[in-house]
C-alpha positions as CSV (number, residue, x, y, z in Angstrom):
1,X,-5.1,19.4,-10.9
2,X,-4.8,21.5,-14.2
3,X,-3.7,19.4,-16.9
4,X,-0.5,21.7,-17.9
5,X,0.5,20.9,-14.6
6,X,-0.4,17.0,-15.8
7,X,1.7,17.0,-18.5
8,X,4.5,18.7,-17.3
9,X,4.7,16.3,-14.5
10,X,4.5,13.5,-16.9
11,X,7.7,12.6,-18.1
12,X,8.9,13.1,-14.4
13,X,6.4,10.8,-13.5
14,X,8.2,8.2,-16.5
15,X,11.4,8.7,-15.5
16,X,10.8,7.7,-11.8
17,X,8.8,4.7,-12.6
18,X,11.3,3.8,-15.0
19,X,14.1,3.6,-12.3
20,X,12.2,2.5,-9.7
21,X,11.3,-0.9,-12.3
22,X,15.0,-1.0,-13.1
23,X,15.8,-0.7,-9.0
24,X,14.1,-4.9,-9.2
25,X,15.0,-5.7,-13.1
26,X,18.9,-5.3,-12.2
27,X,18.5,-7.5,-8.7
28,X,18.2,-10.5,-11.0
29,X,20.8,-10.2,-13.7
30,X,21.6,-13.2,-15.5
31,X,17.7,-14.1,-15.9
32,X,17.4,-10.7,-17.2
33,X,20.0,-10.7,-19.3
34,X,18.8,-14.4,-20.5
35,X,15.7,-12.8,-21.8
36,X,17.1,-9.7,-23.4
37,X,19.7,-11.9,-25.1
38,X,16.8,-14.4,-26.3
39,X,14.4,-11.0,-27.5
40,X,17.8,-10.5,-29.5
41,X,18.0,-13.4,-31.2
42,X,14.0,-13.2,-31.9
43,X,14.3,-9.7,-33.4
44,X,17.7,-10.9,-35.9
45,X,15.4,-13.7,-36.5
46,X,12.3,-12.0,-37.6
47,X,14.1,-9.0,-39.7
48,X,14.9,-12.2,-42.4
49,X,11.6,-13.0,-42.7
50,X,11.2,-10.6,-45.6
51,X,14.3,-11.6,-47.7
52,X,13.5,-15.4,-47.3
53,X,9.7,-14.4,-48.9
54,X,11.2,-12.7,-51.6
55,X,13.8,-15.1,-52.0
56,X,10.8,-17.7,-52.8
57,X,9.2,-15.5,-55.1
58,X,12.7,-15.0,-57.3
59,X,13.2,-19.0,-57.0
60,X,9.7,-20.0,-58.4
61,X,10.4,-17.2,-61.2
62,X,13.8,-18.8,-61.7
63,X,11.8,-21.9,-61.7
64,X,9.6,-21.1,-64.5
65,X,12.5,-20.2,-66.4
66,X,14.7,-23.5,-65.7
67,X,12.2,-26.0,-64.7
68,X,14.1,-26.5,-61.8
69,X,11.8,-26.4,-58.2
70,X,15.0,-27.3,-56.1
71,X,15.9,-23.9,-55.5
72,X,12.0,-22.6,-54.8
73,X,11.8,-25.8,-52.5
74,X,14.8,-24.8,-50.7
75,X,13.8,-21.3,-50.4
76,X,10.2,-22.4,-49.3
77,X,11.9,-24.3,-46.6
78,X,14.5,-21.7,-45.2
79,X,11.0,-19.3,-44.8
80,X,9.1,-22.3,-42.7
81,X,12.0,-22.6,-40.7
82,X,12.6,-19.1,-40.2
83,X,9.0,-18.7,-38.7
84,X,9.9,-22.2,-37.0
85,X,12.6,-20.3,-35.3
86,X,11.1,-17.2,-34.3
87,X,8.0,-19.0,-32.4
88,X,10.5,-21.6,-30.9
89,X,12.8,-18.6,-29.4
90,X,10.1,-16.7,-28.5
91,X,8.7,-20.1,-26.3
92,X,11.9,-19.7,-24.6
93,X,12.4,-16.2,-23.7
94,X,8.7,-16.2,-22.5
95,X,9.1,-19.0,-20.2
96,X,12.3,-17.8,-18.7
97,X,10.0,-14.2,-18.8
98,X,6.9,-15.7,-16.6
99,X,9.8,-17.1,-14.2
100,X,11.4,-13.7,-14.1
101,X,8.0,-11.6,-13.9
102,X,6.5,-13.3,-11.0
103,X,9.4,-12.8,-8.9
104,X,9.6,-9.2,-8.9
105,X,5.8,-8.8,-9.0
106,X,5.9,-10.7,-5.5
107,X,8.8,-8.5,-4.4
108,X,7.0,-5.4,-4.9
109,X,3.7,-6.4,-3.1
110,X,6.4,-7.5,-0.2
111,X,8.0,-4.6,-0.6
112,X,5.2,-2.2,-0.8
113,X,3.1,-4.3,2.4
114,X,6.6,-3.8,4.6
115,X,7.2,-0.1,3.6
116,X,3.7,0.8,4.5
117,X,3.3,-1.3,7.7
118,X,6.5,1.0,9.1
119,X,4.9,4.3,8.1
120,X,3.9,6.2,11.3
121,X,-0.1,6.3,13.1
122,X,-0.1,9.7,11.6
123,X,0.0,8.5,8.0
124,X,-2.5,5.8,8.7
125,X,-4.7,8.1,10.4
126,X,-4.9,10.1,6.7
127,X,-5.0,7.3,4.2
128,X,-8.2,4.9,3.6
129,X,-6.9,1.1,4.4
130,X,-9.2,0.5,1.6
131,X,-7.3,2.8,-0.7
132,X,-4.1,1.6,0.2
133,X,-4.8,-1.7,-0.6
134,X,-6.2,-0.6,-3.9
135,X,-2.8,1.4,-4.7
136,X,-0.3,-1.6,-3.9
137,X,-2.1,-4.3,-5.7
138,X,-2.8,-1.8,-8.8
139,X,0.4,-0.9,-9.1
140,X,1.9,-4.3,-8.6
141,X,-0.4,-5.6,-12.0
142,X,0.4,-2.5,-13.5
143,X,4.0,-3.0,-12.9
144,X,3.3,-6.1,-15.4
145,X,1.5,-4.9,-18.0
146,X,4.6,-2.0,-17.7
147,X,7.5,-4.5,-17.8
148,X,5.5,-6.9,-20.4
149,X,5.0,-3.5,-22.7
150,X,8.6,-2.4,-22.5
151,X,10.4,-6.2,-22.7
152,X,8.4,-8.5,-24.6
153,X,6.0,-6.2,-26.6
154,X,7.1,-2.5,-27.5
155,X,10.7,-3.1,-27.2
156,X,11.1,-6.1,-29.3
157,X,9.0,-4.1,-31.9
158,X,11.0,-1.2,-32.2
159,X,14.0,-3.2,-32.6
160,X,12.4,-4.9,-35.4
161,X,11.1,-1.8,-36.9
162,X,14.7,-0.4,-36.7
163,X,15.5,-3.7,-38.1
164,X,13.2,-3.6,-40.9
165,X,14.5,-0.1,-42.0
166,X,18.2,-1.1,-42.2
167,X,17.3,-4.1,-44.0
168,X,15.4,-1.9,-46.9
169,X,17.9,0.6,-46.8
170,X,20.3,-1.6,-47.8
171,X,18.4,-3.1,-50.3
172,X,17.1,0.7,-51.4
173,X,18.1,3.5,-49.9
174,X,14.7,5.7,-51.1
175,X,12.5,2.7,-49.6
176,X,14.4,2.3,-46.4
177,X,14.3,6.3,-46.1
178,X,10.9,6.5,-46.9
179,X,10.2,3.8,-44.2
180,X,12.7,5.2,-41.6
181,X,11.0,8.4,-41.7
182,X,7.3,7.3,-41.6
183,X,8.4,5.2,-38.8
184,X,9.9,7.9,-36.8
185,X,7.1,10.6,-37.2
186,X,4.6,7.5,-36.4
187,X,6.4,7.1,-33.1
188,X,6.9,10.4,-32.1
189,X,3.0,11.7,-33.1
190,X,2.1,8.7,-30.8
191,X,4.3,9.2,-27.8
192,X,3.6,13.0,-28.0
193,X,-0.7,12.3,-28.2
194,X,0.3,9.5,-25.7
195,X,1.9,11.9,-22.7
196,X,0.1,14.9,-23.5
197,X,-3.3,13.9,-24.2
198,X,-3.8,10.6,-23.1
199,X,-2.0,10.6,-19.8
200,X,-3.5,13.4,-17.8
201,X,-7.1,12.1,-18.0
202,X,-5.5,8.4,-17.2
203,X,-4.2,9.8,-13.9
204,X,-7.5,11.4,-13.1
205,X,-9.1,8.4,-14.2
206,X,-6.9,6.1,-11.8
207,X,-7.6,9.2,-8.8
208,X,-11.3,8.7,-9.3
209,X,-10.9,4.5,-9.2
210,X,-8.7,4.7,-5.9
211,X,-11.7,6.7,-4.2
212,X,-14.3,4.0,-5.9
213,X,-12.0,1.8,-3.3
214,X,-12.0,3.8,-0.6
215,X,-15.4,4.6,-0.5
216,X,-16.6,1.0,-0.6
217,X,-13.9,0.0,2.0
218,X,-15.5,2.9,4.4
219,X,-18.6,2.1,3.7
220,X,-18.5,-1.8,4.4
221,X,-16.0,-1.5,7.2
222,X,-18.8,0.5,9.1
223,X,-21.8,-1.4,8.1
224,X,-22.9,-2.2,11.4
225,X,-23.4,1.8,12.0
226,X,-24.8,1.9,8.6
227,X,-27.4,-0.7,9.8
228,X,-27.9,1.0,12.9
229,X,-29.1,4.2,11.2
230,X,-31.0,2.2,8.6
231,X,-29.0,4.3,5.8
232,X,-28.3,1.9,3.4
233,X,-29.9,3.7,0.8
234,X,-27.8,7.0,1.9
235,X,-24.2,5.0,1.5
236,X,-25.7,4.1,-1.6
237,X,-26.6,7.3,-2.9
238,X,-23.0,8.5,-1.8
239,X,-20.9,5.6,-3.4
240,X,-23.0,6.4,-6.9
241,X,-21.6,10.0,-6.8
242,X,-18.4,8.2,-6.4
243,X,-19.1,5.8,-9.0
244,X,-20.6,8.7,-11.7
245,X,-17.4,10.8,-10.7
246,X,-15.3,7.6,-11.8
247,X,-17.7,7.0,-15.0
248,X,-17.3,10.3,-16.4
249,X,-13.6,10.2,-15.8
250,X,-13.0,6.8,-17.2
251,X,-15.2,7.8,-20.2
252,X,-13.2,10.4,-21.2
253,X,-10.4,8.8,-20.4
254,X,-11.2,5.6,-22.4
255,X,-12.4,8.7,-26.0
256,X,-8.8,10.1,-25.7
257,X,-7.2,6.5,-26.1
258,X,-9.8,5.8,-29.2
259,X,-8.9,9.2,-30.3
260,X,-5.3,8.5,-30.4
261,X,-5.5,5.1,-31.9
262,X,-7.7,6.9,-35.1
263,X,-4.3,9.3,-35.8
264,X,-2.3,6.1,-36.0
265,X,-4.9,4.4,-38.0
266,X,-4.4,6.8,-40.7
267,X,-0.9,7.2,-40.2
268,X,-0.4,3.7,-40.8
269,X,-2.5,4.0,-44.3
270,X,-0.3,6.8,-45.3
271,X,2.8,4.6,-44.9
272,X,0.9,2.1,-47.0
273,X,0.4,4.1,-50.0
274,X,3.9,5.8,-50.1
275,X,5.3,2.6,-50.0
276,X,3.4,1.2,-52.5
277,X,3.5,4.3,-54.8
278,X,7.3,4.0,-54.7
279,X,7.5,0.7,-55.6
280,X,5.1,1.1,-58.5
281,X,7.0,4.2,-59.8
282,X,10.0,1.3,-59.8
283,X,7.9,-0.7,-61.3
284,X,7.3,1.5,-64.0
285,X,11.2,2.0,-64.2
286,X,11.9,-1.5,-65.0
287,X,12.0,-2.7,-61.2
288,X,11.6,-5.6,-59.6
289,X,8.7,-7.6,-58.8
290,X,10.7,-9.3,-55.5
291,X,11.0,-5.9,-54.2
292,X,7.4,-5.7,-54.6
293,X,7.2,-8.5,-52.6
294,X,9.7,-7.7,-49.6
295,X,7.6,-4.5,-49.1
296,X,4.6,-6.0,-49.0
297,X,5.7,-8.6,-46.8
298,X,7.7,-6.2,-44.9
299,X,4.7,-4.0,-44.6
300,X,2.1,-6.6,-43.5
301,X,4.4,-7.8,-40.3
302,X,5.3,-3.9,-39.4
303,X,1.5,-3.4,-39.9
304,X,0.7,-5.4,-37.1
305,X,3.4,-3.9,-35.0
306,X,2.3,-0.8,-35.5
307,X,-1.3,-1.0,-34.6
308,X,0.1,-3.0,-31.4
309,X,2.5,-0.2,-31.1
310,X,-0.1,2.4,-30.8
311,X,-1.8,0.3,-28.3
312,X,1.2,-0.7,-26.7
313,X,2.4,3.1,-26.0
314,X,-1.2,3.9,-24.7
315,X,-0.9,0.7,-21.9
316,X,2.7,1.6,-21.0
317,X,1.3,5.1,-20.4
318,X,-1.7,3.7,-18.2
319,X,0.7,1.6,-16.7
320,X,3.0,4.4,-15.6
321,X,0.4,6.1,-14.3
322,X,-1.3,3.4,-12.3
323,X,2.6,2.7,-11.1
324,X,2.9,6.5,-9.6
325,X,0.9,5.5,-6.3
326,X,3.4,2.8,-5.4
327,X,6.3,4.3,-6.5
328,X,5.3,7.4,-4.0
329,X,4.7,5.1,-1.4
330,X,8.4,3.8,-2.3
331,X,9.9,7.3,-2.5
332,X,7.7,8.2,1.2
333,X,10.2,8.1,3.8
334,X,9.2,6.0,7.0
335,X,7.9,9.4,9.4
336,X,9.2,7.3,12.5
337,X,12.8,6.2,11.3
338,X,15.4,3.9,13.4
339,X,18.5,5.9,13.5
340,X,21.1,4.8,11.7
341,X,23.0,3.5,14.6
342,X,19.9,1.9,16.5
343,X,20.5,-1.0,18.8
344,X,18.1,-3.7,20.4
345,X,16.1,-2.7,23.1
346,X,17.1,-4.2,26.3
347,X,14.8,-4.3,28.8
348,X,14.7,-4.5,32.7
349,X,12.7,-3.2,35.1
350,X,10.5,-0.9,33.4
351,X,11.5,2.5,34.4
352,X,10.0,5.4,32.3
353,X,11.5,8.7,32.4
354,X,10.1,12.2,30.1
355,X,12.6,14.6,30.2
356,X,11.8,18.2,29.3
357,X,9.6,16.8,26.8
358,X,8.0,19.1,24.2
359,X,5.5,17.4,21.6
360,X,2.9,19.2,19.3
361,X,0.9,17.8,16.3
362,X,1.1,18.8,13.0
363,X,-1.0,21.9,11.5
364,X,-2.1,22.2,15.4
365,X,-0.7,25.7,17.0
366,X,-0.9,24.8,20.6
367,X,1.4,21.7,22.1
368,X,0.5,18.9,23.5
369,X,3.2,19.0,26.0
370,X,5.4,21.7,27.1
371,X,8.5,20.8,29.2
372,X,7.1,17.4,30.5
373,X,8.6,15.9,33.7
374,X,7.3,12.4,34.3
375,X,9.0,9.3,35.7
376,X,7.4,6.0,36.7
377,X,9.3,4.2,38.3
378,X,9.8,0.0,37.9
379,X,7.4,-1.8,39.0
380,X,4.7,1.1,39.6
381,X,1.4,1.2,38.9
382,X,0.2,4.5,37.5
383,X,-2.9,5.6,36.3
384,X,-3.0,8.6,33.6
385,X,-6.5,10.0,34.2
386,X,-8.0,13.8,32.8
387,X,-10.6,15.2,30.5
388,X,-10.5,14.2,26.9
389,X,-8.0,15.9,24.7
390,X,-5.5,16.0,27.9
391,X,-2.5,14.1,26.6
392,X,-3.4,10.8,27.8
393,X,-3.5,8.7,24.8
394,X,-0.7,10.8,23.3
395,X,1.7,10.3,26.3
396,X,1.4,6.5,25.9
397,X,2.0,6.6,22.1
398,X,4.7,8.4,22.9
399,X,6.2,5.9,24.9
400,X,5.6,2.9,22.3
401,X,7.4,5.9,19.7
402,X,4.3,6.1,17.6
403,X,5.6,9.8,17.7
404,X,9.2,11.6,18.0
405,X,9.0,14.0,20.4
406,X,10.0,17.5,19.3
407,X,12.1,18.5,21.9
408,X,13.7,16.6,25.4
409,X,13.6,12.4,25.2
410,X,12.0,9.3,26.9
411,X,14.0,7.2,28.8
412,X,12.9,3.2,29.3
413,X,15.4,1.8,31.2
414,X,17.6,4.2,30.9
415,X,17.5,3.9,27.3
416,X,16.5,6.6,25.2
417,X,13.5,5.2,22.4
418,X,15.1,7.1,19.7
419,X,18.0,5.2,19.9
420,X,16.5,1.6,19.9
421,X,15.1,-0.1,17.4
422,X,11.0,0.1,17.0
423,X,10.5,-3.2,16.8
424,X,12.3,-4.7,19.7
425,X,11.0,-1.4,22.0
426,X,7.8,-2.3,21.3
427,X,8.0,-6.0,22.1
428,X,9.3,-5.2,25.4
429,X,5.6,-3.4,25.9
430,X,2.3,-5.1,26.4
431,X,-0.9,-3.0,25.5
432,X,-4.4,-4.1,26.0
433,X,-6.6,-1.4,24.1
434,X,-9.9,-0.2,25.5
435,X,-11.6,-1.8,21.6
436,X,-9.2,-5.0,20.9
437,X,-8.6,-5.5,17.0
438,X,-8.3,-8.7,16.1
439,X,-6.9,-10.5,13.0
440,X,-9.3,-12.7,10.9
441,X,-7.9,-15.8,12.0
442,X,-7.9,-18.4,14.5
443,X,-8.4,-17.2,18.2
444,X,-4.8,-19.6,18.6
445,X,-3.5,-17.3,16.1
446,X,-4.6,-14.2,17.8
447,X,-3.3,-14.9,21.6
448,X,-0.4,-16.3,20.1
449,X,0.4,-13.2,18.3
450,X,2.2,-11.8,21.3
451,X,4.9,-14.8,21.1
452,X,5.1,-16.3,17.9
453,X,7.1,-19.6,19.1
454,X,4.4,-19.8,22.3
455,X,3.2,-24.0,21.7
456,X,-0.5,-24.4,22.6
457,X,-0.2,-25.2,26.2
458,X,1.3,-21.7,26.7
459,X,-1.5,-20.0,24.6
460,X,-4.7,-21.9,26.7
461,X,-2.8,-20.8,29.8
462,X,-2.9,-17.0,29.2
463,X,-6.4,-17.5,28.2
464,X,-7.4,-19.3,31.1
465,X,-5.7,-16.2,33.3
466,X,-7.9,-13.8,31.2
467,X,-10.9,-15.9,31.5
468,X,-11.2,-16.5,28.1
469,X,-11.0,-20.3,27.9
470,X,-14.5,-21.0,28.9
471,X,-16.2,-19.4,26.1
472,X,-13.7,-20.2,23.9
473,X,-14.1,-24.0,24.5
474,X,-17.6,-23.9,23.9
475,X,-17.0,-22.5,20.2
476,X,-17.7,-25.5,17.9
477,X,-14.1,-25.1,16.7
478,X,-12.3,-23.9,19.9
479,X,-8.9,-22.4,19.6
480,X,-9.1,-23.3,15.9
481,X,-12.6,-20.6,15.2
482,X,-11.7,-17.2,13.0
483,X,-12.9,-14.4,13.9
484,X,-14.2,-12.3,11.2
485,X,-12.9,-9.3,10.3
486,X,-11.5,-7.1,13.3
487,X,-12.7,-9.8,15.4
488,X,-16.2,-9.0,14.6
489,X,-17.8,-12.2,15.1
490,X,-16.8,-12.3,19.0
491,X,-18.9,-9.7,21.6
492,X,-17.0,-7.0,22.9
493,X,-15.9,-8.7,26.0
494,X,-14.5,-11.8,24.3
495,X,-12.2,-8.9,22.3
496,X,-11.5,-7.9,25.6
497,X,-10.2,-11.0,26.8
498,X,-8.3,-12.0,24.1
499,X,-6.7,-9.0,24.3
500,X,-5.6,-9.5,27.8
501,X,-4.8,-12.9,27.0
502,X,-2.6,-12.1,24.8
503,X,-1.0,-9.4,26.7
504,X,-0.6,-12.1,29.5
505,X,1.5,-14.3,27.1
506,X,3.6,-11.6,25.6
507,X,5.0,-11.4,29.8
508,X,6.2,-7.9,28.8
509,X,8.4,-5.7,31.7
510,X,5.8,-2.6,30.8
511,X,2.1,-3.3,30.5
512,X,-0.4,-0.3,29.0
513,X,-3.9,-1.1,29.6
514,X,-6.4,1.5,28.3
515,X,-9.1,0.8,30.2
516,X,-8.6,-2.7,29.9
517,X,-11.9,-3.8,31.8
518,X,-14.3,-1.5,29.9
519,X,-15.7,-4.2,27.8
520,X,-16.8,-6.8,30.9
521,X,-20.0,-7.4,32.6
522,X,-19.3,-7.4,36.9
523,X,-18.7,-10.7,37.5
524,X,-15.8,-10.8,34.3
525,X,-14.9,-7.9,35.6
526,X,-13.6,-9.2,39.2
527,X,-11.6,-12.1,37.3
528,X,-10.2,-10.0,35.1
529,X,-9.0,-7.6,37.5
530,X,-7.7,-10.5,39.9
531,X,-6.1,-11.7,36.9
532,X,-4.5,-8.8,36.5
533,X,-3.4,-7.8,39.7
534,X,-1.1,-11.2,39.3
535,X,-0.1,-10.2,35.9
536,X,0.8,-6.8,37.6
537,X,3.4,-8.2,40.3
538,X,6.7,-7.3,39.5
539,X,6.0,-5.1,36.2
540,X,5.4,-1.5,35.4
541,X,1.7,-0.4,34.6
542,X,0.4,2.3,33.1
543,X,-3.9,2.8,33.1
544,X,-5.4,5.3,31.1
545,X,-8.6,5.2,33.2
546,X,-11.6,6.8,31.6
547,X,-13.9,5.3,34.5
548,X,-12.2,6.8,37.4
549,X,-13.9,4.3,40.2
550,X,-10.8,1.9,38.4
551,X,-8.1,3.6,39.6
552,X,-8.7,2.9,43.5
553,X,-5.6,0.6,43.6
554,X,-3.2,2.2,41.5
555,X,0.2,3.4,43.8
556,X,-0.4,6.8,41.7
557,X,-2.9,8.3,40.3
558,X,-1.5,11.0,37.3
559,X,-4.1,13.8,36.6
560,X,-3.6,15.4,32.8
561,X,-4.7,18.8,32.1
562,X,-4.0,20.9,28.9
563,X,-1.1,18.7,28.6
564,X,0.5,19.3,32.2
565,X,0.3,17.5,35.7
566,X,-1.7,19.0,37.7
567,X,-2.4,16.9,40.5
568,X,-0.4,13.1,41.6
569,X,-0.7,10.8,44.2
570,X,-3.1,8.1,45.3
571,X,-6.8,8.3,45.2
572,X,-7.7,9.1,48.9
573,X,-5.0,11.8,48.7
574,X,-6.6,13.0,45.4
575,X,-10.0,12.7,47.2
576,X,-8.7,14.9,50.3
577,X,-7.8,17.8,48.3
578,X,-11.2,20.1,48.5
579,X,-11.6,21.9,45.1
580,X,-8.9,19.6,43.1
581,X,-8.9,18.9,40.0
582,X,-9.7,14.7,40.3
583,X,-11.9,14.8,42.7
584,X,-14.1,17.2,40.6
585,X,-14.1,14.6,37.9
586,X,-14.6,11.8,40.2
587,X,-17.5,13.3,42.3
588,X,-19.0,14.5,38.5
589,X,-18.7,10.9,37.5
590,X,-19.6,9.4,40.4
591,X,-23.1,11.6,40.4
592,X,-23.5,10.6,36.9
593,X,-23.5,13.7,35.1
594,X,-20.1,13.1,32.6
595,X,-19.5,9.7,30.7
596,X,-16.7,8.2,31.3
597,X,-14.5,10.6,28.4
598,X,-16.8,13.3,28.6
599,X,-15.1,15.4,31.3
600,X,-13.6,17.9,29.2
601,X,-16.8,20.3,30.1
602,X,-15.5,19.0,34.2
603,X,-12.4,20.1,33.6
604,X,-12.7,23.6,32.5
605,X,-15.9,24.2,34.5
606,X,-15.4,26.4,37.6
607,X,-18.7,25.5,38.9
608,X,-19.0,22.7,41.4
609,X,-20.9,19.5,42.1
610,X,-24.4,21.0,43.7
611,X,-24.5,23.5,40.8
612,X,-24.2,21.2,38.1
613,X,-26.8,19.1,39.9
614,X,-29.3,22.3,40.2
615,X,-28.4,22.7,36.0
616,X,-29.5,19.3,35.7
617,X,-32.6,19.3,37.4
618,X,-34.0,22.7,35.8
C-alpha cells in the first residue's frame, strides 16, 4: 500500500478504534467514571507539587531570617504529604483500573471468538485460522496497552501539563506562556511525526507479523505432508522469507520510532533552556529565587512526562494500528445473517424442497445451479452422486445455509432456511463428513458434542451403535483420552466412528452422510452400515456417494451434472439405461479406471467403457 494512502487512512483508522474502545468503556459506567474521577483528583493533586517545593524553599529563607523552623517544618510536611497523596490515589484508581481493564479485555476476545465463529464457510475458506487467531489475541493486548496509554498514562499527563501551565501562568504570565507554547508545539510535532511517519511503517510492520502467524500455522498444521515429502528444509526456507520480510519491516519500523523520540529529545532541551534563560533574565531583574525553584521543580516532573509522552504517543499509535484487525473483524458484517424476524426451526419429518433455485459463487461466471427443482421427501433416502465439481457438496451446504441462495428458496419442512434461525436449523441436521474433525479434547467430549446435556450412558450407547466402543475402551484412558489436534492422534476410521457416533446421538430428523463409510476397513464397514441402516428408519438421508457400489440401497439415486439432474431413480433403473449418465460412471468405477472423485474426465467423455479400456492398455 503507498504510504499517502497510509496516512490518509490514519486518522480514519483512530477515529474508528477510538469508538469502537468507547462502544465497551461506556458498558461499565460507574467503574469508569470511578477511575476518571480518581485520575482527577491525582492530576489536582500533583499540579501542587510545585508550589509546596517552593513554599519550602521561601520557609527555610524566612527561617534564616527569624530563626524560626516551624514554618519550613510545616511546609516540608504539606510537600511529603502531597507526594503521600498522589501515590495513595493513584493505588486506588489503578486497582479499580486492573478490575475495569480485564473485563473488557475478556469481552472483546468473547466478542471477537463469537463474531468470527458466525462469519460464513466463504470467509473461512480465505482467512489463515492461524492468522485469525493472531489478529484477535493482538488486538485484544493491544486494546490494553491503548486504553492504559489514553487513561492512566497520556491522559493524566496532559492534564497535568495543562495543569502545570495554568498554575505558572498565574504565578507569571511570560513563564506560563513560554511553557504553554513549548508544550503545545511539543505535542503537535509528536502527534504529526507520530501519524505520518511512524504509523504507516507500524501497519506494514503488523501485516508482515500476521503472515509470520499464518505461515507457521500452515506450515505446522500440515506437517504430516511436510514429513511425507521430506521438505522440512523447504517450509523452512519459505517461513525465513517470511521472517526476513517481517525483519526488514519491523526494522524500519522500530528506526522511525527512535527517530521520532530524538526530535523530542531536543525539543525537550529547548524547553529547558528557555525556561531557564527566562528565569535568569528575572533573576537579573531582581526576581525571585522560589520562582527559580517552582520552574525547576516544575520542569523536572513535566520532563519525565514528556519523554513518556513521546513514548506514550508512539505505543498509542502501535496500538491503534495493531487494534485495526479486530476492529474490521467488528465492523465485517456476518455474510450469512438471521433475518431480523427469524424464528426457531421446527422440525418434523424431514422434507426438503429447492424451488427454482439459482446459486453461483463469487468471482465465478458460470452458476452452480440454474432453476433447481429437487424435493426429497420425509423419510427418503437419497443419494447425490456425479463427477466432481457437479454441485454435490454445494447442494448440501446449501441445505445446512452455509450459502444464501441467489434466487428461488429451500424449503425443510415447509419452512423456508432464510427465515429460521442458523443455529436451531442446523441442530435439526446430523452430518457425518467423509474426514471427521475433531476437537482436542476428550473422546466423551467429542460424541457428546451433538447433545450437550447427553449423561455418559447416552454417549457409550451411540458409540457402541457406531462401533466405536471397543477401541475406545481399550485406550488407557477410555472416554476420558484427548485427541490431539483435529483428532490426529486417532486413525482415520476411529474419526470415522466418532463421527457417526456422534451423529447417532444428536437423533437428528435429517442425516447428511458424505461418504460416511469411506474411512473403514470391510468388516467395520458392514457394522457401520447395519448401524446405520437402523439409524436410517424413520429419517431423511442424504449420501453424497463418491464410491458409487454404496448407493445400491438408496430409494433414489440423484445424478449431478454441470449443476442439473440428469438422471433419478434407483440403481437397477440407473443400471438399465444403456448410454446413461450413472451407469457410465459406475461401469468406469467398477473397471477401475476413475477414483472414486475423479469422474469429471467420465462425465464429459463421450467415449465408452471398451475404449477407455483399449486407452489403458496401449
Amino acid at each position: 500500500m503507498p504510504e499517502s494512502n497510509d496516512n490518509a487512512s490514519s486518522s480514519t483508522t483512530f477515529s474508528a478504534v477510538c469508538r469502537f474502545v468507547w462502544r465497551y468503556w461506556r458498558s461499565s459506567p460507574l467503574l469508569f467514571a470511578a477511575v476518571l474521577v480518581g485520575v482527577a483528583i491525582g492530576v489536582v493533586t500533583e499540579v501542587q507539587i510545585p508550589s509546596r517545593a517552593a513554599e519550602l524553599v521561601s520557609a527555610l529563607r524566612g527561617a534564616d531570617a527569624s530563626g524560626d523552623l516551624q514554618p519550613a517544618r510545616d511546609a516540608a510536611l504539606w510537600l511529603v504529604l502531597t507526594f503521600a497523596a498522589v501515590s495513595l490515589i493513584q493505588q486506588i484508581y489503578f486497582r479499580l483500573w486492573i478490575t475495569f481493564a480485564a473485563d473488557i479485555m475478556r469481552r472483546l476476545l468473547n466478542d471477537g471468538f463469537d463474531r468470527v465463529q458466525r462469519f460464513a464457510t466463504d470467509w473461512h475458506v480465505n482467512n489463515f485460522a492461524g492468522a485469525t487467531v493472531r489478529r484477535i489475541t493482538r488486538g485484544m493486548w493491544a486494546y490494553d496497552n491503548f486504553s492504559d496509554v489514553v487513561v492512566i498514562d497520556l491522559g493524566p499527563a496532559l492534564c497535568l501539563l495543562v495543569g502545570f501551565a495554568v498554575a505558572m501562568t498565574l504565578r507569571d504570565p511570560m513563564l506560563g506562556a513560554f511553557f504553554a507554547g513549548s508544550v503545545l508545539l511539543f505535542l503537535t510535532v509528536s502527534i504529526a511525526l507520530s501519524l505520518g511517519y511512524v504509523a504507516p511503517a507500524n501497519r506494514r510492520s503488523n501485516d508482515a507479523d500476521t503472515a509470520v502467524g499464518a505461515g507457521l500455522a500452515d506450515a505446522i498444521t500440515c506437517n504430516s505432508t511436510v514429513k511425507s515429502f521430506g521438505a522440512e528444509d523447504r517450509e523452512a526456507d519459505r517461513l525465513g522469507g517470511v521472517t526476513r520480510r517481517w525483519q526488514l519491516r519491523a526494522r524500519h519500523s522500530w528506526r522511525r520510532s527512535l527517530d521520532t523520540g530524538a526530535v523530542q529529545s531536543l525539543m525537550i532541551l529547548l524547553l529547558l533552556g528557555g525556561l531557564l534563560a527566562l528565569v535568569l533574565g528575572r533573576a537579573e531583574a531582581g526576581g525571585r529565587v522560589d520562582d527559580l525553584v517552582y520552574v525547576l521543580t516544575t520542569y523536572f516532573l513535566v520532563n519525565g512526562h514528556l519523554r513518556n509522552i513521546g513514548r506514550q504517543v508512539r505505543d498509542l499509535q502501535r496500538s491503534v494500528n495493531e487494534l485495526d484487525d479486530l476492529v474490521e473483524i467488528d465492523a465485517t458484517a456476518p455474510q450469512i445473517a438471521d433475518a431480523p424476524a427469524a424464528h426457531v426451526f421446527r422440525p418434523s419429518q424431514g422434507t426438503v424442497r429447492f424451488e427454482h433455485v439459482h446459486f453461483g459463487y463469487p468471482n465465478q461466471p458460470t452458476p452452480v445451479f440454474a432453476d433447481l427443482d429437487v424435493t426429497i421427501e420425509a423419510g427418503e433416502k437419497v443419494a447425490v452422486v456425479g463427477p466432481s465439481g457437479a454441485g454435490k457438496t454445494t447442494f448440501v451446504k446449501l441445505i445446512q445455509r452455509l450459502h444464501d441462495v441467489d434466487a428461488g428458496r429451500i424449503l425443510i419442512d415447509g419452512q423456508d432456511v432464510r427465515a429460521v434461525t442458523q443455529s436451531s436449523l442446523r441442530r435439526a441436521i446430523a452430518l457425518v463428513p467423509q474426514e471427521p474433525i475433531l476437537f482436542h479434547r476428550s473422546l466423551l467430549e467429542n460424541i457428546g458434542y451433538a447433545q450437550p446435556d447427553a449423561d455418559r450412558d447416552a454417549i457409550e450407547a451411540a458409540a457402541r451403535q457406531a462401533h466405536a466402543h471397543a477401541f475406545i475402551e481399550q485406550l488407557p484412558q477410555g472416554y476420558d483420552t484427548l485427541v490431539g489436534e483435529r483428532g490426529i492422534k486417532l486413525s482415520g476410521g476411529e474419526r470415522q466412528r466418532v463421527a457417526i457416533a456422534r451423529a447417532i446421538l444428536a437423533d437428528a430428523p435429517l442425516l447428511i452422510l458424505d461418504e460416511a463409510t469411506s474411512s473403514l476397513d470391510s468388516i467395520t464397514e458392514h457394522l457401520i452400515q447395519q448401524a446405520i441402516h437402523t439409524l436410517l428408519e424413520g429419517r431423511t438421508a442424504i449420501l453424497i456417494a463418491h464410491r458409487l457400489s454404496t448407493v445400491r440401497e438408496a430409494d433414489r439415486i440423484l445424478v449431478f451434472e454441470s449443476g442439473r439432474v440428469v438422471e433419478e431413480g434407483r440403481h437397477a433403473e440407473l443400471m438399465a439405461r444403456r448410454g446413461g449418465v450413472y451407469r457410465r460412471l459406475y461401469d468406469m468405477q467398477a473397471l477401475g479406471f476413475l477414483d472414486h472423485d475423479g469422474a469429471d474426465e467420465a462425465a464429459g467423455s463421450k467415449h465408452k467403457v471398451g475404449g477407455l479400456e483399449q486407452r489403458k492398455l496401449r
